[in-house]
N, C-alpha and C positions, 0 to 999 in steps of 0.2 A: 218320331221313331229315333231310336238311337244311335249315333252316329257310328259306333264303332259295326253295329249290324249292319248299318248301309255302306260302311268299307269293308266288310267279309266277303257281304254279295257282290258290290263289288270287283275284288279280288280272283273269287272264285268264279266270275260272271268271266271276267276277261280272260282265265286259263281256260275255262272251255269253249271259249270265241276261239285263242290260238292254235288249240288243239284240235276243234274238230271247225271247218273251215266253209260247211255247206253241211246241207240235208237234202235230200231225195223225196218228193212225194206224188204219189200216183194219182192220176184223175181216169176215168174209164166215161168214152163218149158216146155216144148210140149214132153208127154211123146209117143205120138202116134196119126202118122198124116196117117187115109188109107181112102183115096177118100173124102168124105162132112164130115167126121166124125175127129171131133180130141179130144185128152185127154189131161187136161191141166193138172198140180199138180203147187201149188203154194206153196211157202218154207219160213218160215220165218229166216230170218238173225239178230242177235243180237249182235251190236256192243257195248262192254263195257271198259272202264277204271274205273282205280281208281280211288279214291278222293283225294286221297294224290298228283295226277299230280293238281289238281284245285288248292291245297291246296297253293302247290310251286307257281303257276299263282299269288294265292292271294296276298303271301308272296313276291315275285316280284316284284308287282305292286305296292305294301305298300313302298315299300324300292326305285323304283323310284320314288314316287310323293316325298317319305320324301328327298329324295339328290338332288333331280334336281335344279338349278341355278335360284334364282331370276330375274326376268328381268323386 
């Protein structure tokens, strides 16, 4: 693959690592199943990182497009 496409993504990889910082996603668990009747409870899950992982992505990507080989 070509180096300047693997420093776009990248680049672009670590402004939306800085920028959005976590994501939110729902699981739903069957706390009680007896005969036509069930009880759901649904749980929110919050995955977060740093910004400082984006930041190295950014820093990365800056440092490959700058070295990569003329062709």
């Amino acid at each position: 693959m070509n180096s300047k496409i693997i420093a776009i993504i990248l680049i672009v990889l670590g402004i939306v690592m800085m920028v959005y910082t976590g994501f939110n996603y729902v699981t739903t668990k069957n706390i009680v199943h007896m005969g036509p009747m069930m009880i759901n409870q649904q749980q929110n899950h919050f995955v977060q990182w740093s910004p400082v992982i984006g930041i190295v992505l950014l820093v990365g990507g800056i440092i490959v497009l700058l070295t990569q080989k003329k062709a």
